[in-house]
C-alpha positions as CSV (number, residue, x, y, z in Angstrom):
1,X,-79.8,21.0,57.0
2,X,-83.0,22.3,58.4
3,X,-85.4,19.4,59.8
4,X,-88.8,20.0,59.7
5,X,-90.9,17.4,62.2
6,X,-94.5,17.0,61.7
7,X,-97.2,15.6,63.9
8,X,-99.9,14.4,62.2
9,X,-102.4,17.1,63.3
10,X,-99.8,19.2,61.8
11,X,-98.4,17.5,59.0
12,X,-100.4,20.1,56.0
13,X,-98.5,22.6,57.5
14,X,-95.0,21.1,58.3
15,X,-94.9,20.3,53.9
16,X,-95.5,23.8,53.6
17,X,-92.7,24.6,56.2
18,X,-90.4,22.3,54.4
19,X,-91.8,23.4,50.6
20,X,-90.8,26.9,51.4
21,X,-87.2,26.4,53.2
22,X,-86.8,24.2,49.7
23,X,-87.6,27.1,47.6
24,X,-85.2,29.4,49.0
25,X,-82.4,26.5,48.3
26,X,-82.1,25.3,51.5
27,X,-81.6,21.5,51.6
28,X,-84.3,20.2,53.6
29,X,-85.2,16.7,55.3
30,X,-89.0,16.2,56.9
31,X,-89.5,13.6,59.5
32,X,-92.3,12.1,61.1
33,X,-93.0,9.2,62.8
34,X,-95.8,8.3,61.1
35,X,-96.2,6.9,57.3
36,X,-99.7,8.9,56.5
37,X,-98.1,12.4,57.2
38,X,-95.1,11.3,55.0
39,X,-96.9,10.1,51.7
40,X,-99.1,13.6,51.9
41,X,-95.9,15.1,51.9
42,X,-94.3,13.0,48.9
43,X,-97.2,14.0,47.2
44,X,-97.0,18.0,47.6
45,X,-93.8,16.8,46.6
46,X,-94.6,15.7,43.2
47,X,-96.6,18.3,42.7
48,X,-94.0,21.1,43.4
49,X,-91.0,19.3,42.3
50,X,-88.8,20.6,45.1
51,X,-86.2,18.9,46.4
52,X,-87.0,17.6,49.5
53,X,-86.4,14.5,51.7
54,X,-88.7,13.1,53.8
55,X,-87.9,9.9,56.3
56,X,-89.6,7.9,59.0
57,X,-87.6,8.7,62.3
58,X,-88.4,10.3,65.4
59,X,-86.6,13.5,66.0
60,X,-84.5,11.5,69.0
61,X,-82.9,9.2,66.7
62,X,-81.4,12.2,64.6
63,X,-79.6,13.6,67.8
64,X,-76.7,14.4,66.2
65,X,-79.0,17.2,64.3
66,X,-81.5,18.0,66.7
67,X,-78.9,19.2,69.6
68,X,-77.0,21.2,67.0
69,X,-80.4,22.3,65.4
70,X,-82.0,23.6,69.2
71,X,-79.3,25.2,70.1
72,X,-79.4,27.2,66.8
73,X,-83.0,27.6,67.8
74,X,-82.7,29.0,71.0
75,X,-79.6,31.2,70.3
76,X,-82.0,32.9,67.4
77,X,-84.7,33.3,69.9
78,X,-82.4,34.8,72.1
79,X,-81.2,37.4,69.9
80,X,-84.7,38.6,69.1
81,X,-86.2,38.6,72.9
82,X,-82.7,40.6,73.7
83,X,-83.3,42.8,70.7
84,X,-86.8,43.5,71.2
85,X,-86.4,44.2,75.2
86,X,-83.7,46.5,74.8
87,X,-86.3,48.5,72.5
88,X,-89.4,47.9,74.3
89,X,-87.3,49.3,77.3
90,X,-86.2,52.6,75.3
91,X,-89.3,53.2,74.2
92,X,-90.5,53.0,78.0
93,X,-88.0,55.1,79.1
94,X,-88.4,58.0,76.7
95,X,-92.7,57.5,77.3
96,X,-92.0,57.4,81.1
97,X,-89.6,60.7,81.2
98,X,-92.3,62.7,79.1
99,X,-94.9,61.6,81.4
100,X,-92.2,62.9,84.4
101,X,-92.0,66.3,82.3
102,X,-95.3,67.0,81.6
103,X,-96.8,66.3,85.2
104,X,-93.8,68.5,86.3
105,X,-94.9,71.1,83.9
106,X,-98.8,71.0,85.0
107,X,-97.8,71.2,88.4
108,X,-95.8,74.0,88.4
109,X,-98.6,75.8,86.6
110,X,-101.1,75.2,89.0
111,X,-99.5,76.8,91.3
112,X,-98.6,79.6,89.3
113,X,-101.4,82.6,89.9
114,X,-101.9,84.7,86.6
115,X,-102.2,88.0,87.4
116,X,-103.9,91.0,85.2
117,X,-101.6,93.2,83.1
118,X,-103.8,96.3,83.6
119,X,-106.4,96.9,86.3
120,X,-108.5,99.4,85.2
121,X,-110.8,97.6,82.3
122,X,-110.5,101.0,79.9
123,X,-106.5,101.2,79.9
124,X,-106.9,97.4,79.1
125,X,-109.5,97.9,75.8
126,X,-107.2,101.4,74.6
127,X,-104.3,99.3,75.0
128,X,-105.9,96.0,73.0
129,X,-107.3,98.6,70.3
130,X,-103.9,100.0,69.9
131,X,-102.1,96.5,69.4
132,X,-105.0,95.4,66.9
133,X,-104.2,98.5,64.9
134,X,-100.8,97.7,64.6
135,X,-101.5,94.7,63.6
136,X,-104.0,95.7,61.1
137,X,-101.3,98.2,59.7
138,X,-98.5,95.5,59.0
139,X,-100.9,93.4,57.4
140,X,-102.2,96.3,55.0
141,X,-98.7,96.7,54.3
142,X,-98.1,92.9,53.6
143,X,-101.4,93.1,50.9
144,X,-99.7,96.4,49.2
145,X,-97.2,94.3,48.2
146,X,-98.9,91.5,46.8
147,X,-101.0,93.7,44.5
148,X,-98.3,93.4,41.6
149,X,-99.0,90.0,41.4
150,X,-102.4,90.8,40.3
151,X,-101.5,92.7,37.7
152,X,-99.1,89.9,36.2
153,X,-102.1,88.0,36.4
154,X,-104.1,90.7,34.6
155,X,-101.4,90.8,31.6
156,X,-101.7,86.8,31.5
157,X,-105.3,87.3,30.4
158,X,-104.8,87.9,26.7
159,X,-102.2,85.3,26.6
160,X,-104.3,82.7,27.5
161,X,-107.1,83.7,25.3
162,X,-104.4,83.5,22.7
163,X,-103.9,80.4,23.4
164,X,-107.5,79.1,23.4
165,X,-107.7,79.9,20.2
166,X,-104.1,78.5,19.0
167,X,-105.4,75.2,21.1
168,X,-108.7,75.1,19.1
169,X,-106.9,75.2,16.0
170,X,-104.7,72.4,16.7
171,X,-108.1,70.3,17.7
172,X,-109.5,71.0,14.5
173,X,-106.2,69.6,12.4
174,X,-106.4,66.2,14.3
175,X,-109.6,65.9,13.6
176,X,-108.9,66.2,9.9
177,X,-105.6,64.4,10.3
178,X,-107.9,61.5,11.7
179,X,-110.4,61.9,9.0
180,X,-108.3,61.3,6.2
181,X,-106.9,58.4,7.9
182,X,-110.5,56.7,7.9
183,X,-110.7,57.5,4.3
């Protein structure tokens, strides 16, 4: 049975605490040790219509919940900071390896002198114009074969007029279906 203890700073948000374990069924008892917190919360009470009970005790005198109570508490929060560390530590892992790779990477290019494929400047523009040819060539070839889909496209055209026409036929029958209906 969940207990929910309010201060009286606090006590507006322990009702809602307890109002919303009570609306997922849980069966809850608020405590307090003071009577001002406690009649707010009878009153929210009332007005929601949950079943809720409140009593004036300190949390002490309800050992027998609290130590039961904490200790579900802090094995919960347990779970969650072991859950959360063992990702947060993953996810450092795999950032900290990629860092590894990619300085690895950087340095081993930096050290790495490029060196010219052709050293005379005219073998290098004949040997560029010959590669941009080729490349021109295969996609020529690649547009050849696309131009059949222009002529479905071109047959299409008379259809669709067709159909304009068919279209504007239709419009004109619902508008002298919905004529006669206003008469």
């Amino acid at each position: 049975m969940p207990i929910c203890r309010s201060a009286s700073p606090w006590a507006d948000a322990s009702v809602l605490s307890s109002s919303a374990q009570a609306r997922l069924g849980a069966s809850v008892t608020g405590i307090d040790l003071s009577e001002k917190p406690l009649k707010v919360a009878q009153l929210h009470l009332l007005e929601s219509g949950l079943a809720v009970h409140y009593e004036l005790v300190s949390a002490e005198e309800k050992a027998d919940l609290s130590d039961e109570l904490m200790d579900y508490i802090l094995e919960s929060e347990h779970k969650e900071k072991v859950k959360y560390r063992w990702m947060w530590q993953m996810v450092t892992g795999i950032a900290a390896s990629v860092i590894v790779v990619m300085l690895s990477v950087n340095y081993y290019n930096s050290r790495m002198q490029w060196k010219d494929t052709f050293t005379d400047p005219q073998e290098a523009y004949a040997e560029a114009s010959k590669t941009l040819n080729f490349v021109a060539g295969k996609y020529n070839q690649g547009l050849a074969q696309l131009r059949p889909i222009g002529k479905i496209e071109s047959a299409v055209n008379p259809l669709n007029s067709g159909m304009k026409k068919l279209n504007k036929g239709f419009d004109q029958m619902n508008e002298l279906n919905e004529k006669l209906k206003k008469e």
